[in-house]
C-alpha positions in Angstrom: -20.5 -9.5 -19.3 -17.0 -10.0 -18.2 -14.9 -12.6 -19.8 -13.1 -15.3 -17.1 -10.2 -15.2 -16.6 -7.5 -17.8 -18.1 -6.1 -20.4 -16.2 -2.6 -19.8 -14.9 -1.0 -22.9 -16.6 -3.2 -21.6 -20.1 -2.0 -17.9 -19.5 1.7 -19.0 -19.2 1.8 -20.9 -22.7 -0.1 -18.3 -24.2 3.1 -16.4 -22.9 5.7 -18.7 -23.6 4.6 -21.4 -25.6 7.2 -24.9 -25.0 9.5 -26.8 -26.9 11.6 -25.2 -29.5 9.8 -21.9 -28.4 11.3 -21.5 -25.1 14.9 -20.5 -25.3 16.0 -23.5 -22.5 15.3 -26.1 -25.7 18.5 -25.1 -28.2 21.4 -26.7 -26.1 23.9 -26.8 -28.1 26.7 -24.3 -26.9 28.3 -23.8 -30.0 25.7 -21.3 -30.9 26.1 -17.6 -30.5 26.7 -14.3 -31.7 30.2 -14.9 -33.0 29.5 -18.0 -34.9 26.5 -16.2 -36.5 28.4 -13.2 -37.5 31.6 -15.1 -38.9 28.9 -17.2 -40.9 27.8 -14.0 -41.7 30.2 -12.5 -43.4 31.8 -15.4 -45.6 28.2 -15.4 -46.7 27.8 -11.6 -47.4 31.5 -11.8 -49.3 30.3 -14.7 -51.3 26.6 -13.4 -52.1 28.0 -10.4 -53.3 30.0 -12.5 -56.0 26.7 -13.8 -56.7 24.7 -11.1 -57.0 27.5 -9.3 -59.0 27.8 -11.8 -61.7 24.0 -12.7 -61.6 23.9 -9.0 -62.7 26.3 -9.7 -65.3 24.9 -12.7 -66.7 21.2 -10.6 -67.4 23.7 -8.2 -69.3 25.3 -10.8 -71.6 21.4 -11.7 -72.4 21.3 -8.0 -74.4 17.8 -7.8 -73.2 17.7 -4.1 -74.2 17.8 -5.0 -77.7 14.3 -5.6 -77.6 11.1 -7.8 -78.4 10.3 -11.0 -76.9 13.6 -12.7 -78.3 16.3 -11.9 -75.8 14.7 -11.0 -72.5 12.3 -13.9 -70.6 11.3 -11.2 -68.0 9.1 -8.7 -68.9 8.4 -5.9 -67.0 11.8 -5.0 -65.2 11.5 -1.9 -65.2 14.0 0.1 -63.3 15.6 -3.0 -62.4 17.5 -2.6 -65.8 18.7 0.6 -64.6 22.5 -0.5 -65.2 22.2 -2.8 -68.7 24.7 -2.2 -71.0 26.3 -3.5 -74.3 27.5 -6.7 -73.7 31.2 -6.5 -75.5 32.8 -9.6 -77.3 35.7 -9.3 -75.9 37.7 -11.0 -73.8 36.0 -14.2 -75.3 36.0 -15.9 -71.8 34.5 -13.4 -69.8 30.8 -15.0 -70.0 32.6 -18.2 -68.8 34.4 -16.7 -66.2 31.8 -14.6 -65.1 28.8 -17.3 -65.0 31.3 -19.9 -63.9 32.2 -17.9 -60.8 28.6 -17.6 -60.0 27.0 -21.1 -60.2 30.4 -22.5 -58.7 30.4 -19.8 -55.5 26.5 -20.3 -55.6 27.2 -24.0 -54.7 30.1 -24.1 -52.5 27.7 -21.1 -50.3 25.4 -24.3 -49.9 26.8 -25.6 -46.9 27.3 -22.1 -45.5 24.0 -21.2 -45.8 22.6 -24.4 -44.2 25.5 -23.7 -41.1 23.8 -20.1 -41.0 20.4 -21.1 -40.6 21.4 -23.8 -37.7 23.2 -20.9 -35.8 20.0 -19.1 -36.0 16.8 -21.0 -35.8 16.6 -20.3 -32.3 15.3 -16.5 -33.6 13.0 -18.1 -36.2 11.1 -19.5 -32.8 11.4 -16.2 -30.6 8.2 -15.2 -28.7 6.8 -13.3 -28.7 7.0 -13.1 -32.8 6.7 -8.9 -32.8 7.0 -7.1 -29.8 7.7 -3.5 -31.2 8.1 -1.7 -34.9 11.7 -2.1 -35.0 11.3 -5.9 -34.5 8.9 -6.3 -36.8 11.0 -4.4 -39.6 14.3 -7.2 -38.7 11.7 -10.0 -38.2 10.1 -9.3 -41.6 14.0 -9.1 -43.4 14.5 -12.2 -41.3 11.8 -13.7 -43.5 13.1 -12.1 -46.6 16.8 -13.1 -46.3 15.8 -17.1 -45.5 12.6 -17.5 -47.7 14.8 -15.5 -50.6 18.1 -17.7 -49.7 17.0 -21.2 -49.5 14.5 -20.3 -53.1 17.6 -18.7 -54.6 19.6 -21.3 -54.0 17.2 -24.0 -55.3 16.4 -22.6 -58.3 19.7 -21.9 -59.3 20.4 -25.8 -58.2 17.9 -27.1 -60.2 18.6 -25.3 -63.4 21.9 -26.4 -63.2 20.5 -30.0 -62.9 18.0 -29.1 -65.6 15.1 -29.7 -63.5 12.1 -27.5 -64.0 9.5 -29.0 -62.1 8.4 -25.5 -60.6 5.0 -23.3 -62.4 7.1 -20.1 -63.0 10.0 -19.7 -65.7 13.4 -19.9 -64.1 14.3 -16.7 -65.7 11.7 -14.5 -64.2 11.8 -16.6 -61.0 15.4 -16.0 -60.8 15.5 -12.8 -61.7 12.3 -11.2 -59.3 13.6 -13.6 -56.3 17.2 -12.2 -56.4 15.9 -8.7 -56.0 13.6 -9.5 -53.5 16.3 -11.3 -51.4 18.5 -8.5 -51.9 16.3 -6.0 -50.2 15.5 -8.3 -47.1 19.2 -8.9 -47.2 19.8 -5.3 -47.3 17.6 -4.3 -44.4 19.1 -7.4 -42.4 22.8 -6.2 -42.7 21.8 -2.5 -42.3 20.1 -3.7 -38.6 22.9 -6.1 -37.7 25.9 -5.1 -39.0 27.1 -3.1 -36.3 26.5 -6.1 -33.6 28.0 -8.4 -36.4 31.1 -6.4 -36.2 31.4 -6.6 -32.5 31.0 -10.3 -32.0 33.7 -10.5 -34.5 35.9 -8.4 -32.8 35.1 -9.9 -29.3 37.0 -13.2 -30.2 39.9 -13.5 -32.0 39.3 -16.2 -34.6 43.3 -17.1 -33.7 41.6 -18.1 -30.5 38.7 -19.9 -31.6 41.0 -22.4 -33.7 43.2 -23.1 -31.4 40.2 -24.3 -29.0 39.8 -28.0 -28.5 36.2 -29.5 -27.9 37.0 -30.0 -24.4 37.9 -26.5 -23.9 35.1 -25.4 -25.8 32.6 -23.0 -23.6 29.0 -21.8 -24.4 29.2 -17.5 -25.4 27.6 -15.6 -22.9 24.3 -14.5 -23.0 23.6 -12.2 -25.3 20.5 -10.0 -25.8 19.9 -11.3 -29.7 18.6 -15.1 -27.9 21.5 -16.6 -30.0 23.7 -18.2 -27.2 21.9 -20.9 -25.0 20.9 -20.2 -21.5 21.4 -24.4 -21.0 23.8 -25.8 -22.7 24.7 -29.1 -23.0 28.4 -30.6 -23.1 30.4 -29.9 -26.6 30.8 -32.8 -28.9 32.4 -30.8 -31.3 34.5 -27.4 -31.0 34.1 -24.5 -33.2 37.1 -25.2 -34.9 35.8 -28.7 -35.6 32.6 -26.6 -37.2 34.3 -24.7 -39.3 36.8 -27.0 -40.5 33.4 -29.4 -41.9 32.3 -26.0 -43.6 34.8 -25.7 -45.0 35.7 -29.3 -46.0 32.2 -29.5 -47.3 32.2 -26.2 -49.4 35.5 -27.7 -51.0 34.2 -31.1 -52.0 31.4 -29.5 -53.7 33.5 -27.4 -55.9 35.9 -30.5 -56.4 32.9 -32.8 -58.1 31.3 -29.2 -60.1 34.1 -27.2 -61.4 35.1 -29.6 -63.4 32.1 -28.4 -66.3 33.6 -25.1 -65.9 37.5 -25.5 -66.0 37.5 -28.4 -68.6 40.6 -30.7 -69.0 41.4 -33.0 -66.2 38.9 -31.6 -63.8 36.4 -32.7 -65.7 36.4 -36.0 -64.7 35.6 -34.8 -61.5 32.6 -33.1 -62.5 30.2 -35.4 -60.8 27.6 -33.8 -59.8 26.6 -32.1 -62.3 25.1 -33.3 -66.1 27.5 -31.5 -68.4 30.2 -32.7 -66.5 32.2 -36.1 -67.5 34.9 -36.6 -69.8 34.9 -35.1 -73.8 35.8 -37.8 -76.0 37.9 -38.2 -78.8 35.8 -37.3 -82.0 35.4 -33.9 -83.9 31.8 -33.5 -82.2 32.1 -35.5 -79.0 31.4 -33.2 -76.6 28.6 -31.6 -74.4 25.1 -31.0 -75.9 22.6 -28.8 -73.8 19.7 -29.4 -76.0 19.6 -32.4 -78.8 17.8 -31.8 -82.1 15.2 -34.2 -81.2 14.0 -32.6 -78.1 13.7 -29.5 -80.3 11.9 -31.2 -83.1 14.5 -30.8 -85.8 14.5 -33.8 -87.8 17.2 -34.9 -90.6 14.7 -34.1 -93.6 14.2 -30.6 -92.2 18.5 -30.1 -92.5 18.8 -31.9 -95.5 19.2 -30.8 -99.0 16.4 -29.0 -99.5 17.6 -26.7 -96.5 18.6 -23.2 -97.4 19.6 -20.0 -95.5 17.4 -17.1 -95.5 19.1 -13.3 -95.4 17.5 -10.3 -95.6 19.0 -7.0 -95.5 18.9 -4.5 -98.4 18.3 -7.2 -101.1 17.4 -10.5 -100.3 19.6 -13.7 -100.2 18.9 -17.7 -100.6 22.3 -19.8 -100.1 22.6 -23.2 -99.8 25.0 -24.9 -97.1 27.2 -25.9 -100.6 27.1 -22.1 -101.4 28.0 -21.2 -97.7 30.9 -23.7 -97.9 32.0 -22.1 -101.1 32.7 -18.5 -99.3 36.0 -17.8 -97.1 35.8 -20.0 -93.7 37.5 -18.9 -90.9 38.5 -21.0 -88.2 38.2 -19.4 -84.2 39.1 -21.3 -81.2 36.3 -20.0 -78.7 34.6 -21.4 -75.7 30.8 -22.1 -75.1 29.5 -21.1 -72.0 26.5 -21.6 -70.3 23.9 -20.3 -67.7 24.0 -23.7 -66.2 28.0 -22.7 -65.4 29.4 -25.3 -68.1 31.7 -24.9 -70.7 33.3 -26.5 -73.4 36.5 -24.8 -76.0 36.5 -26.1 -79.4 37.5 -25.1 -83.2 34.8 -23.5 -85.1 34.7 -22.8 -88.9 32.5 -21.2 -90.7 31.5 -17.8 -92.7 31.7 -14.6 -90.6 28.8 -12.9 -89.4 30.0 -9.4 -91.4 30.4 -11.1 -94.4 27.0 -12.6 -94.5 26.0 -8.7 -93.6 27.8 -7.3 -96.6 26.7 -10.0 -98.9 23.1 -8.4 -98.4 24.0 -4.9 -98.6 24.0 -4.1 -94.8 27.1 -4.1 -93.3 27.4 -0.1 -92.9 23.7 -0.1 -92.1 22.6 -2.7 -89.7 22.2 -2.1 -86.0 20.8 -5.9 -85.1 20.2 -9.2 -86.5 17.7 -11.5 -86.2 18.6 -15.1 -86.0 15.9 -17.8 -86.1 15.6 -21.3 -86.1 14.4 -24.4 -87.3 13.5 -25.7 -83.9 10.0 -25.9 -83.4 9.9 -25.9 -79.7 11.4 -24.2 -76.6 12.4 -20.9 -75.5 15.0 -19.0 -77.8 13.8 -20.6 -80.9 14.7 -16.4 -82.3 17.6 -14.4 -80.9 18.8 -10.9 -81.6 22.5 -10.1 -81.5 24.2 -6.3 -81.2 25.7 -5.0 -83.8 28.9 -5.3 -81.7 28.6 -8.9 -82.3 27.5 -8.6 -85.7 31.1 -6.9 -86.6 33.3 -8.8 -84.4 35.5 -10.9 -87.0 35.5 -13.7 -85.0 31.5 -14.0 -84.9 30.7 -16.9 -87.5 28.0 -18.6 -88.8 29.4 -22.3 -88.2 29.6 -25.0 -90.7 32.8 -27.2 -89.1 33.7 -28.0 -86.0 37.3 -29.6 -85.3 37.6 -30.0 -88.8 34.6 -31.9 -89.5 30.8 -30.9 -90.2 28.8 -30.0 -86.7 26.0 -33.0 -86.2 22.6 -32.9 -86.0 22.7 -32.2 -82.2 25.7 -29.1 -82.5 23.2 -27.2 -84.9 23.6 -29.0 -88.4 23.8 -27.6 -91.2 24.6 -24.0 -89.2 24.8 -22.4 -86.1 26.3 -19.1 -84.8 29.1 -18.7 -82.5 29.6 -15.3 -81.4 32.7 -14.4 -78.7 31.4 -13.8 -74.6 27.8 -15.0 -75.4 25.7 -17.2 -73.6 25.5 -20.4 -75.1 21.2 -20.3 -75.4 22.2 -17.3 -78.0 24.8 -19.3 -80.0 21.6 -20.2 -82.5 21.6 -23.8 -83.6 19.7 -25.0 -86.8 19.8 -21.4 -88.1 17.5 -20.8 -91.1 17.0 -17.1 -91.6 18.9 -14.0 -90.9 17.3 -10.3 -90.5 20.5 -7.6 -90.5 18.1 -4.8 -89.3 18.5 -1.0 -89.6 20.1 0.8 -86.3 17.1 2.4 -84.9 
């Protein structure tokens, strides 16, 4: 039995369905390959400082070090084919290098949004797959903006502290950047030569010295990115650009303030380590207080003592701590989150807490655990790099007076270049372990 055929009208929208399908709908005539492609490439410049320090930032974790204390995502595999030793020195690198990449992160934001409006017409094309090769860019397409906009708001909401999402951010992070990456790498690979062209079809001399009412629609081009009807300019592409940019710039303006301190920090206002640091020995930013750890006062108090084991075993009380040489070091304490404070820390130095238990010459880790009773971290292991570094200390004083509850009383670490989640607050037992 033969099937009837379709009605015409039917037939046609099964061919071209309307609205934002047919290519007639997107009017605006700013839209077309060389807008896309100069989009294109502030974003690939900027993502690659992303990427690059997102890489960086894993590293300073010393996830190779093993065990579940360092590295919240199992199972990388060969995607920690380029770890290394995370080095103490320069002490600012981790803030410079995470800095960089929450800040560039952010001030991408309204680039990203500009890109995806230059585009959506191809997010509607029809038919959606009409040969292999389309199917391989249409299926990047959907890497590169699924793996953008979840990138981008997961790294948004960890630096607003937000975790209202089932995965960790770690492991979300972590998987969703590679992912990205390789839709991202398939994308440019496919468009990079047409990318190239548009840019060098139009001057961008040109393009800002255009007025809106000289402003024309781009030709037609065979990507469907330039509107076959377009409607009267409101704004030129100069005009476009310039609110990218403007837009970019006012985000960094109310964020970097976390990250360069001083006055900029009063500008920090989008962000919740941001603000000013005030006047007293521990005024200033706390990630996470003791009580939303569940350290209470009785658990620091006198009865408190410091646990090391290394060759012989060692009990010290923080009176017997204070009693050794302090050393004071003026180092920063950076964040994943991209904020950062500098103060003076003083305390006993890691390598003297080492040879005190007989391990100095033989330890190739230590173990640093907590008090806390709840949240990730709660044990860390540091490199003997760090261990040995003379300016690592187990902290007592800060700005000459004794840290408080919520800065780690009655000790914390503070080791040179390390993420802040490692400097280990309400420390109660060390473990200087053998070099394997």
């Amino acid at each position: 039995m033969r099937t009837p055929p379709l009605p015409p009208k039917v037939a046609e929208l099964l061919r071209q369905p309307p609205g934002p399908f047919q290519p007639s709908f997107w009017r605006s005539p700013l839209r077309g390959p060389w807008l896309t492609s100069i989009l294109g490439m502030i974003l690939l410049v900027g993502l690659a400082i992303v990427f690059l320090t997102g890489l960086l930032s894993y590293a300073a974790y010393n996830p190779r070090l093993g065990g579940p204390y360092n590295d919240l995502t199992p199972g990388k595999g060969i995607l920690g084919f380029y770890l290394f030793t995370w080095p103490t020195r320069p002490a600012w690198l981790y803030q410079l290098t995470q800095g960089l990449h929450v800040l560039v992160g952010i001030a991408l934001v309204p680039v990203l949004v500009a890109k995806l409006w230059s585009v959506i017409p191809k997010l509607f094309a029809w038919p959606p797959v009409d040969s292999p090769a389309q199917a391989v860019e249409r299926g990047s397409l959907l890497l590169v903006v699924g793996g953008g906009i979840f990138e981008f708001a997961t790294g948004i909401i960890n630096v607003q502290y937000w975790y209202e999402f089932p995965a960790g951010f770690y492991t979300a992070h972590f998987y969703g950047a590679w992912i990205f990456l390789a839709g991202l790498t398939v994308h440019v690979v496919v468009r990079f030569g047409r990318m190239m062209r548009a840019l060098r079809g139009t001057r961008l001399r040109d393009v800002l010295r255009t007025n809106v009412d000289d402003t024309r629609a781009e030709p037609a081009d065979q990507q469907g990115l330039a509107t076959p009807n377009p409607a009267p300019a409101t704004m030129s592409r100069r005009g476009v650009l310039a609110l990218i940019a403007g837009s970019s710039f006012l985000l960094l303006l109310v964020s970097a303030g976390q990250t360069l301190g001083g006055p900029f920090r009063r500008l920090a206002l989008l962000v919740p380590r941001g603000g000013t640091e005030g006047r007293t020995t521990n005024d200033f930013q706390v990630n996470k207080t003791a009580a939303s750890r569940g350290v209470t006062a009785a658990m620091a108090g006198p009865s408190w003592r410091l646990t090391l084991n290394g060759v012989r075993a060692v009990e010290l009380s923080r009176d017997d701590l204070l009693a050794m040489p302090q050393h004071t070091e003026r180092l920063p304490l950076a964040c994943v989150e991209g904020w950062s404070t500098t103060q003076n820390w003083t305390g006993v130095r890691l390598r003297d807490l080492a040879e005190l238990t007989g391990a100095l010459d033989t330890a190739g880790t230590v173990l640093v655990e907590s008090l806390q009773a709840r949240g990730a971290f709660r044990s860390v292991r540091l490199a003997r790099n760090q261990l040995l570094d003379e300016r690592s200390l187990l902290v007592l004083r800060v700005n000459g007076a004794d840290i408080s509850m919520d800065h780690g009383f009655p000790a914390r670490i503070i080791v040179p270049n390390n993420p802040g989640v490692h400097n280990t607050k309400w420390v109660t037992r060390m473990t200087f372990e053998r070099a394997r």
